[in-house]
DRENPA-3360 file (N, C-alpha, C; in nm, 2 decimals, always signed):
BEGIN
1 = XXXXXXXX = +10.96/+8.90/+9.81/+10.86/+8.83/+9.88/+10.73/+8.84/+9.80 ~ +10.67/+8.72/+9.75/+10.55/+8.75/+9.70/+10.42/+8.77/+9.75 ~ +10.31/+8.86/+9.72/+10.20/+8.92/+9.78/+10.14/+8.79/+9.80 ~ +10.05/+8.78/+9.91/+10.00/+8.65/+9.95/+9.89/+8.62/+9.86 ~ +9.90/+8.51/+9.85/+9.82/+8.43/+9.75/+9.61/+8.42/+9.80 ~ +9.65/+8.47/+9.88/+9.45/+8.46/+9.97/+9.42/+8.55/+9.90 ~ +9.49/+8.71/+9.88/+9.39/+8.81/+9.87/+9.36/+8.82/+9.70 ~ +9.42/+8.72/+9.62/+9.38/+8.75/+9.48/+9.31/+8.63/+9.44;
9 = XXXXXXXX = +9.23/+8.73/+9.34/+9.12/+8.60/+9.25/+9.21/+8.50/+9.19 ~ +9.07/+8.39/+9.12/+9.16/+8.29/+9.08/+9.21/+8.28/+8.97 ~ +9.22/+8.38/+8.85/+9.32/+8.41/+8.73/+9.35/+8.57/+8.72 ~ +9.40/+8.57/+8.86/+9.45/+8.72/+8.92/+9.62/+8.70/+8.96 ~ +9.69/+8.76/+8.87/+9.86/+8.74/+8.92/+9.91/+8.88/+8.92 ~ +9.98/+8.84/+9.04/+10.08/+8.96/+8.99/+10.16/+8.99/+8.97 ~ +10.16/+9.14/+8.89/+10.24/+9.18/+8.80/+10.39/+9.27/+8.85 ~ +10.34/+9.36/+8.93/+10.44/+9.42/+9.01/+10.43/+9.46/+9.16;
17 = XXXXXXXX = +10.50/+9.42/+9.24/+10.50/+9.45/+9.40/+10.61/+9.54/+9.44 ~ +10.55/+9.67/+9.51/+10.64/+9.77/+9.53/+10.62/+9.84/+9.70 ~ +10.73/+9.85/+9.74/+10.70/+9.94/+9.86/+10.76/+10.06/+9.85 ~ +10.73/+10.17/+9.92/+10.77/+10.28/+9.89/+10.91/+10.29/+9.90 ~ +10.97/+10.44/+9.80/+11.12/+10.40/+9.76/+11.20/+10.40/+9.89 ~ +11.30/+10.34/+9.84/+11.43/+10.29/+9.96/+11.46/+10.46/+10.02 ~ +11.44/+10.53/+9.97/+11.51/+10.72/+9.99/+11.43/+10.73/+10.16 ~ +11.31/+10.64/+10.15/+11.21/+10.66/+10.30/+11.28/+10.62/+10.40;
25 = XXXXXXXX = +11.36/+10.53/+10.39/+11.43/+10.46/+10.52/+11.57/+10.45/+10.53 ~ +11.61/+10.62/+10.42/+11.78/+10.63/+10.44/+11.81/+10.73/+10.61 ~ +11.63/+10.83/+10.63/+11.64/+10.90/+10.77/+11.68/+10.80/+10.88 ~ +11.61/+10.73/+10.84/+11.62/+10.62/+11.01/+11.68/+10.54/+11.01 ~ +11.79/+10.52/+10.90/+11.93/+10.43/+10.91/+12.06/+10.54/+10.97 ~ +12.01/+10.68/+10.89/+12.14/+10.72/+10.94/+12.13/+10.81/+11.09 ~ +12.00/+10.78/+11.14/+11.97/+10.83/+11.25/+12.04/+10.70/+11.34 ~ +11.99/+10.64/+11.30/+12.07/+10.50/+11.39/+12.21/+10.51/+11.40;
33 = XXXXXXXX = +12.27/+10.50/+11.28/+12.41/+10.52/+11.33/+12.46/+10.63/+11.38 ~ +12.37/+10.78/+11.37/+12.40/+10.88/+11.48/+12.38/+10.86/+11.61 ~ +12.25/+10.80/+11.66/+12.21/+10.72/+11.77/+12.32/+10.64/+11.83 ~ +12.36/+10.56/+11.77/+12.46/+10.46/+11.81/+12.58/+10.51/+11.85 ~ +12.65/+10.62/+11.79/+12.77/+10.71/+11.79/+12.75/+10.80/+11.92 ~ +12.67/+10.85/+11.92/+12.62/+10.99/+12.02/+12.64/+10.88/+12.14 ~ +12.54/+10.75/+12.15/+12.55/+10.68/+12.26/+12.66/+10.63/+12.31 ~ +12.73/+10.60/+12.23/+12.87/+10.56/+12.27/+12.98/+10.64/+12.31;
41 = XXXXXXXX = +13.00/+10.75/+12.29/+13.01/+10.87/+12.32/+12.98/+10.91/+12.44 ~ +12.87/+10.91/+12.47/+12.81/+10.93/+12.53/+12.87/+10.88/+12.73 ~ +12.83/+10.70/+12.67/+12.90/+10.60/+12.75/+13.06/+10.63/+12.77 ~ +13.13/+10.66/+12.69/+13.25/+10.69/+12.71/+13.28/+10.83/+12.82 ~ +13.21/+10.88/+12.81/+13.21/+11.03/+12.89/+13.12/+11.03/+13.02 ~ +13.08/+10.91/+13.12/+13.07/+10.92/+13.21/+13.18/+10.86/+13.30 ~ +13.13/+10.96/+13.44/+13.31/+10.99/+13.50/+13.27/+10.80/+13.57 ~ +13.41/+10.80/+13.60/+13.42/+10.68/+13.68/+13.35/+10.69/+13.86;
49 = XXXXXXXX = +13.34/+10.58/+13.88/+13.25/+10.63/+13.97/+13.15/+10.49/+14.01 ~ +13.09/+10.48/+14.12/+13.01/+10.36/+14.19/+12.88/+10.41/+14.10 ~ +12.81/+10.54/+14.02/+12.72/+10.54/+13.97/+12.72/+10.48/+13.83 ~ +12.86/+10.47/+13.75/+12.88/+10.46/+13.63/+12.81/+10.35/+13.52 ~ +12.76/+10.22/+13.63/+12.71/+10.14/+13.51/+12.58/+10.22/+13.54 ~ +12.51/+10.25/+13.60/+12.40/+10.30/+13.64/+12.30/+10.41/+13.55 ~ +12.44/+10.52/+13.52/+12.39/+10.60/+13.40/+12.38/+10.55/+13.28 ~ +12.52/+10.51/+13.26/+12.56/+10.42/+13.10/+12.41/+10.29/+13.08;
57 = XXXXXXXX = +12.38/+10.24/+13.20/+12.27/+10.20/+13.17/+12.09/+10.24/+13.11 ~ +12.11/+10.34/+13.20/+12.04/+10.48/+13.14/+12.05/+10.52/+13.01 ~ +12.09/+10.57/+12.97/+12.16/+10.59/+12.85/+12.17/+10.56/+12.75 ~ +12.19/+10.43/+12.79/+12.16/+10.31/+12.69/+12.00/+10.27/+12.64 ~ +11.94/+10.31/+12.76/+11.78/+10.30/+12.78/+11.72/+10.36/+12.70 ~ +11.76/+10.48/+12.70/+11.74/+10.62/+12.64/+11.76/+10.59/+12.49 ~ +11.88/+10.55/+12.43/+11.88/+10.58/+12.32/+11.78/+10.38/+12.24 ~ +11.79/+10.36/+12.35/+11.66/+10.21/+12.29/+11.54/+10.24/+12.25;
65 = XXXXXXXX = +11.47/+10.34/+12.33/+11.36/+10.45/+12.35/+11.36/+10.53/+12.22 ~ +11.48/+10.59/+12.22/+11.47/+10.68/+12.06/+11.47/+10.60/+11.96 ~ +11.54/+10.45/+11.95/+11.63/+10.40/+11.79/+11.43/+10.34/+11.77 ~ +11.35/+10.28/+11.88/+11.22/+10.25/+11.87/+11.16/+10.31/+11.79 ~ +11.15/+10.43/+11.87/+11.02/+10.57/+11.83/+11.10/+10.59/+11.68 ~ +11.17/+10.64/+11.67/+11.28/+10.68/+11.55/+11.30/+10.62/+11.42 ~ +11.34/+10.50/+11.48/+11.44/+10.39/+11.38/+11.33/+10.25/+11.35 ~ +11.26/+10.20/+11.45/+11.19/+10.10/+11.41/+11.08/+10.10/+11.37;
73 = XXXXXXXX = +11.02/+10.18/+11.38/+10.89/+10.20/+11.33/+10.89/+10.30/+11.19 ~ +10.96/+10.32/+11.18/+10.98/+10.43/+11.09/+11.04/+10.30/+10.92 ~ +11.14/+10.20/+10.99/+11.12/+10.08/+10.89/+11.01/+9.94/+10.89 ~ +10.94/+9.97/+10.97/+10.84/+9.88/+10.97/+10.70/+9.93/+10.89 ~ +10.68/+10.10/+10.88/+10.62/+10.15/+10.81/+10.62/+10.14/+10.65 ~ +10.73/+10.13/+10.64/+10.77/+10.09/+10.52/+10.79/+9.94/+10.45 ~ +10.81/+9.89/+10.52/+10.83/+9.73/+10.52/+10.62/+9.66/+10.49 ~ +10.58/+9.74/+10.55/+10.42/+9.68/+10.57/+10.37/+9.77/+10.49;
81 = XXXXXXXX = +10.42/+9.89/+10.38/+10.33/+9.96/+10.31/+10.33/+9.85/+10.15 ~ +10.23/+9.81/+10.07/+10.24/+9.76/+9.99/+10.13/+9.82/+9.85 ~ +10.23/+9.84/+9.73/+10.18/+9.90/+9.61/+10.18/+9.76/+9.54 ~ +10.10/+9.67/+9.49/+10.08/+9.59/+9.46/+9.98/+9.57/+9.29 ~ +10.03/+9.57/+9.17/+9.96/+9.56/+9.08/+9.96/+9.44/+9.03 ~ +9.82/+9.39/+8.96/+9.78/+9.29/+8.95/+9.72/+9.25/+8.82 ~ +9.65/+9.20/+8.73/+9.62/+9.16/+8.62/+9.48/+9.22/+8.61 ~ +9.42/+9.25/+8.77/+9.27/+9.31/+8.74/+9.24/+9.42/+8.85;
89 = XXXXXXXX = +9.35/+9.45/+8.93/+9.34/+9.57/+9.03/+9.48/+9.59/+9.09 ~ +9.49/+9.73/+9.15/+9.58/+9.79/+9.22/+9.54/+9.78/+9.36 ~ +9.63/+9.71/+9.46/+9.60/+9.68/+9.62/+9.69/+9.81/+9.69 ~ +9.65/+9.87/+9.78/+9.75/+9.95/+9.83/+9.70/+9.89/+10.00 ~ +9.84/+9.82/+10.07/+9.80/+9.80/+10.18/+9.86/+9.89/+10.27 ~ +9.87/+9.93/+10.42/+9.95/+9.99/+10.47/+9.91/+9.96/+10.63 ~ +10.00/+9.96/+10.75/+9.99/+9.91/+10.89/+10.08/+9.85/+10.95 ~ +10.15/+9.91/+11.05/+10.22/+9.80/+11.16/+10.11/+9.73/+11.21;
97 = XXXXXXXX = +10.03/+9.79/+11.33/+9.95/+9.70/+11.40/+9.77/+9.71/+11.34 ~ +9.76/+9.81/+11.32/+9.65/+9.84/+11.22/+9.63/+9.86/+11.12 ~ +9.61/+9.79/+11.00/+9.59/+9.77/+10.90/+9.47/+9.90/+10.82 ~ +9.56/+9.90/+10.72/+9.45/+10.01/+10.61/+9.48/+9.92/+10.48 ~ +9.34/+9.95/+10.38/+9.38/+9.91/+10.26/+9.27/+9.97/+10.15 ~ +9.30/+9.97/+10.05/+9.24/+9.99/+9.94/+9.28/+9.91/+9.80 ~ +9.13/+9.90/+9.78/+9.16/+9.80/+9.59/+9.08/+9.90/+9.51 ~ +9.17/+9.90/+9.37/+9.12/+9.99/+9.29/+9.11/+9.89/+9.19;
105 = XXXXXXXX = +9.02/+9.88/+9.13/+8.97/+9.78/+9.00/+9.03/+9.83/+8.88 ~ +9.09/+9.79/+8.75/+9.18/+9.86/+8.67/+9.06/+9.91/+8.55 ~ +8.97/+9.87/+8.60/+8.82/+9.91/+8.50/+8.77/+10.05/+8.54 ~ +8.80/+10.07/+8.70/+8.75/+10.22/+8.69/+8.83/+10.29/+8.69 ~ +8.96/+10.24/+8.67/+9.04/+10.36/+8.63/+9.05/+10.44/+8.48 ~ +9.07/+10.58/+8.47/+9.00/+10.69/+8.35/+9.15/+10.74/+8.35 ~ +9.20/+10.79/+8.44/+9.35/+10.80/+8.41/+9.50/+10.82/+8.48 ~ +9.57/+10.79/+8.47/+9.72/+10.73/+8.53/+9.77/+10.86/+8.51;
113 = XXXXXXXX = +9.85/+10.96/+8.62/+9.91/+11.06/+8.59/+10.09/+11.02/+8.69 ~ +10.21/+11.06/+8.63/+10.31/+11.09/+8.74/+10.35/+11.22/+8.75 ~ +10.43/+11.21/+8.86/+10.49/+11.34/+8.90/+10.62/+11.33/+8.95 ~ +10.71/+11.41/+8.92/+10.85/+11.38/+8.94/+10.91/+11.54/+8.95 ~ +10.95/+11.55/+9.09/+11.11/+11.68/+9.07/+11.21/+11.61/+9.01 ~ +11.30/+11.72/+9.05/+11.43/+11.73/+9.01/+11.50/+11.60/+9.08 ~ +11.47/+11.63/+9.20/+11.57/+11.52/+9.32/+11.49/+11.38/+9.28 ~ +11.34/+11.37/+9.27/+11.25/+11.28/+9.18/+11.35/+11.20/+9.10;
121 = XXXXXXXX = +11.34/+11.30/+8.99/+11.39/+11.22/+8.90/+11.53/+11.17/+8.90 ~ +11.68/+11.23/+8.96/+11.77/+11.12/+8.99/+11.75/+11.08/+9.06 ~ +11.66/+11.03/+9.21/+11.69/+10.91/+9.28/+11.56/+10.83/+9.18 ~ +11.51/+10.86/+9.08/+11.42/+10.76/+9.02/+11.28/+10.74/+9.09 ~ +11.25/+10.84/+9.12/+11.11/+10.82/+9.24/+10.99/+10.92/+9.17 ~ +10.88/+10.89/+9.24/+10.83/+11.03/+9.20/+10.66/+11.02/+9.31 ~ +10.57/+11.10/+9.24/+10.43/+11.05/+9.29/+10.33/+11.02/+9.17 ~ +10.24/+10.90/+9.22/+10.15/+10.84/+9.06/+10.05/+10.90/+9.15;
129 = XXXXXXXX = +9.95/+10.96/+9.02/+9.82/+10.96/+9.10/+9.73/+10.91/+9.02 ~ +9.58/+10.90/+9.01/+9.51/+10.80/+9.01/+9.38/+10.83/+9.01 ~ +9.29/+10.87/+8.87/+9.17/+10.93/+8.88/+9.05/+10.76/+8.85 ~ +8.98/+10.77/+8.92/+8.89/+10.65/+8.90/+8.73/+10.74/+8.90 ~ +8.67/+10.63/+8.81/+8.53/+10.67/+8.77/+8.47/+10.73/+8.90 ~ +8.34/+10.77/+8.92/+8.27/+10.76/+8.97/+8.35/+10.86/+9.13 ~ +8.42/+10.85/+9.18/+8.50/+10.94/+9.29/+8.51/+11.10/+9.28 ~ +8.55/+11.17/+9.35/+8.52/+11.31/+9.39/+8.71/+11.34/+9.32;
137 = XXXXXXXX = +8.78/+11.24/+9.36/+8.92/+11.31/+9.34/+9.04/+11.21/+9.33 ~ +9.15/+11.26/+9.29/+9.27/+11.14/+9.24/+9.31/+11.11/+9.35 ~ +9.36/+10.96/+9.37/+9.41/+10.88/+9.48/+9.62/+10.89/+9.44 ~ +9.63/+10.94/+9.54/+9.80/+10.96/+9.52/+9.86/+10.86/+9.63 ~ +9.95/+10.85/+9.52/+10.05/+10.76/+9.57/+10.19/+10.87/+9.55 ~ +10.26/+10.87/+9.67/+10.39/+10.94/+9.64/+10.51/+10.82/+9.73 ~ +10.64/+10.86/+9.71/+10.74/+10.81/+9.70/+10.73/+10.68/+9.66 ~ +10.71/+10.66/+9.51/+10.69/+10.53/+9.44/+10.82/+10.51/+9.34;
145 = XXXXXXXX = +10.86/+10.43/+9.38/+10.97/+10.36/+9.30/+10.97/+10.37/+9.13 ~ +11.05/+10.45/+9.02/+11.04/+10.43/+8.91/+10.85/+10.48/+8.86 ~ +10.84/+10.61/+8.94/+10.68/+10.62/+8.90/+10.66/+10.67/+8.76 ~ +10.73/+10.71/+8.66/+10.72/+10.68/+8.52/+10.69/+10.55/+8.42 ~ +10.76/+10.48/+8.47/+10.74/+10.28/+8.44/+10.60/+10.26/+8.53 ~ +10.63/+10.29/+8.62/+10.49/+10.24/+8.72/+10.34/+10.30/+8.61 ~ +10.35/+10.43/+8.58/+10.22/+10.49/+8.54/+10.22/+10.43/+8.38 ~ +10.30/+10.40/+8.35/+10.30/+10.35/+8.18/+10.28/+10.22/+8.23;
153 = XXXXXXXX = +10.33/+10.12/+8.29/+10.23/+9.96/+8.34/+10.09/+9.97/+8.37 ~ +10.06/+10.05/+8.45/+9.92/+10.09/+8.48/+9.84/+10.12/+8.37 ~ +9.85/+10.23/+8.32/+9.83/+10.21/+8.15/+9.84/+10.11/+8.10 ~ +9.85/+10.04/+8.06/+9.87/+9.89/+7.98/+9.81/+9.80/+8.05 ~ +9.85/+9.80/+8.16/+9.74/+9.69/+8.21/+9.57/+9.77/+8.19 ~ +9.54/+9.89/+8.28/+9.41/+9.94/+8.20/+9.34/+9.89/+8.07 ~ +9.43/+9.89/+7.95/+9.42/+9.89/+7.84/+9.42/+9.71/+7.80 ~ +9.51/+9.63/+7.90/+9.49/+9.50/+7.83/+9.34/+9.44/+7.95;
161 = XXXXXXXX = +9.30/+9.51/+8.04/+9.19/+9.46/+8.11/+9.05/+9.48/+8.05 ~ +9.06/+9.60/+7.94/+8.96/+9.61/+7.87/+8.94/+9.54/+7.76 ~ +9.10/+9.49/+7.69/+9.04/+9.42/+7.57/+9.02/+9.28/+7.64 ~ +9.04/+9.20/+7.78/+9.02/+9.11/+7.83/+8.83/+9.12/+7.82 ~ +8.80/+9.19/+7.91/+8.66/+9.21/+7.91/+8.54/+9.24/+7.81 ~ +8.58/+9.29/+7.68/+8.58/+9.33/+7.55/+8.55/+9.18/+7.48 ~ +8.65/+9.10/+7.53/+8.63/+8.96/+7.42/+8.58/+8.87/+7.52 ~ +8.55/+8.88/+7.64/+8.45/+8.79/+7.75/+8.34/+8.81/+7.70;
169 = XXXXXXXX = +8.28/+8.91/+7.65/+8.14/+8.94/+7.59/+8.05/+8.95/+7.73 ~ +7.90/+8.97/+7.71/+7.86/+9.00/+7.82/+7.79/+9.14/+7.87 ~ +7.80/+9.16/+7.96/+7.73/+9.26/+8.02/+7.79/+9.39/+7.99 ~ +7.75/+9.52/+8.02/+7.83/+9.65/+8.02/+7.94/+9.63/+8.11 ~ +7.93/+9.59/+8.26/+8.05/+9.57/+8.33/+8.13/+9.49/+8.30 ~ +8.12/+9.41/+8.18/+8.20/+9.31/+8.13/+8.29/+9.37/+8.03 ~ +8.29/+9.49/+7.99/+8.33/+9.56/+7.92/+8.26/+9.63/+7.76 ~ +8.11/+9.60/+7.78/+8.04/+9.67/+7.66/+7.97/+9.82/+7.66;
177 = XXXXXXXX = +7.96/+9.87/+7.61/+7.89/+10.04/+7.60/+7.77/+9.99/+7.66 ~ +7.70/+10.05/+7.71/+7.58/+10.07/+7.77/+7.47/+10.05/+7.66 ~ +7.51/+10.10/+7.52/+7.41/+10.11/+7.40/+7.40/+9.98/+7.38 ~ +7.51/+9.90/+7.33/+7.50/+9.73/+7.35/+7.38/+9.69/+7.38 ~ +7.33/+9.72/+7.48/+7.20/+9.65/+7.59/+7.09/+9.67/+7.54 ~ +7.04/+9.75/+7.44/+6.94/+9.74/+7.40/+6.93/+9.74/+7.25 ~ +7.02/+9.76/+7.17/+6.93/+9.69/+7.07/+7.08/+9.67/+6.97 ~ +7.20/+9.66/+7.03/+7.34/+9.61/+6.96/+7.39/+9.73/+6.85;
185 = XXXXXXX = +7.31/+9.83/+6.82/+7.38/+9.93/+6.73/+7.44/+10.06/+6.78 ~ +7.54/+10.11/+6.76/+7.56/+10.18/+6.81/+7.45/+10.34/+6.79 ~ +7.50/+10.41/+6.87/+7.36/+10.52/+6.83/+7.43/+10.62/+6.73 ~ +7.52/+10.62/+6.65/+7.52/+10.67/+6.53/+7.51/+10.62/+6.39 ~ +7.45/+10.46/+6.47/+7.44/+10.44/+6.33/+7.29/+10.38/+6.26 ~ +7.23/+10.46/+6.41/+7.07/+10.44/+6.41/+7.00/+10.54/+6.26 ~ +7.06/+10.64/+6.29/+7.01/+10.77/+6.19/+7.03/+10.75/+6.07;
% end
């Protein structure tokens, strides 16, 4: 499914859309089918009797109540969390009913780090983190799909966003040293 087209500028594409890895929503699938089993089970093991649909109805209630709390929200978390890179920023959205989000500009980012265990590395997952200028501390991202590829993309895009801004010419935020601004030489080669 592609990230919606409102929240990006207008020669802003994107490059990769990721939700956290699939390993997040193997608990609450196989919780479900223990849910389902226990409940059935369950139903099978009430005595016969004038109360019988009554419990089995219960029961049923009950385990609707858990697969909820448990099972559905636990894939809707995942379904609505979104790692989104872009040609000029990283979006991280996240929310069932309340919405969180963050944009990281690929200009203030200084440097792309991963992290990977053991279990990491064969299911192919890991955690990216994420030092940007000006901030107190790195922004982490964990259970990210392929977070070795992910941090080497990020890198590169970093790197092609500067020589974008670099040949737009222009201001310091457009990608020039600060020395640029006042008299075009650099300051070693004033002396």
């Amino acid at each position: 499914m592609p990230y919606p087209d409102k929240v990006l500028g207008e020669d802003e594409e994107v490059v990769r859309h990721l939700h956290p890895h699939w390993l997040t929503v193997l608990r609450p699938v196989v919780l479900f089918l223990v849910l389902v089993g226990a409940t059935s089970f369950g139903a099978a093991l009430v005595p016969a009797g004038a109360d019988q649909g009554t419990w089995r109805l219960v029961l049923v209630a009950a385990a609707l109540v858990l697969a909820l709390v448990f099972v559905a929200v636990p894939l809707l978390r995942w379904r609505t969390t979104h790692y989104v890179l872009t040609t000029h920023r990283l979006l991280f959205r996240t929310g069932v009913l309340a919405r969180h989000g963050r944009d990281i500009g690929l200009s203030r980012i200084t440097d792309v780090s991963f992290r990977q265990s053991l279990w990491d590395r064969v299911v192919n997952s890991g955690t990216v983190s994420i030092e940007t200028a000006g901030e107190g501390g790195a922004t982490v991202f964990s259970a990210i799909p392929d977070s070795e590829g992910v941090q080497q993309l990020l890198n590169q895009l970093v790197e092609e966003d500067a020589d974008r801004r670099a040949a737009r010419g222009g201001s310091p935020a457009a990608g020039h040293q600060p020395w640029e601004a006042y008299d075009g030489q650099h300051p070693t080669e004033r002396f």
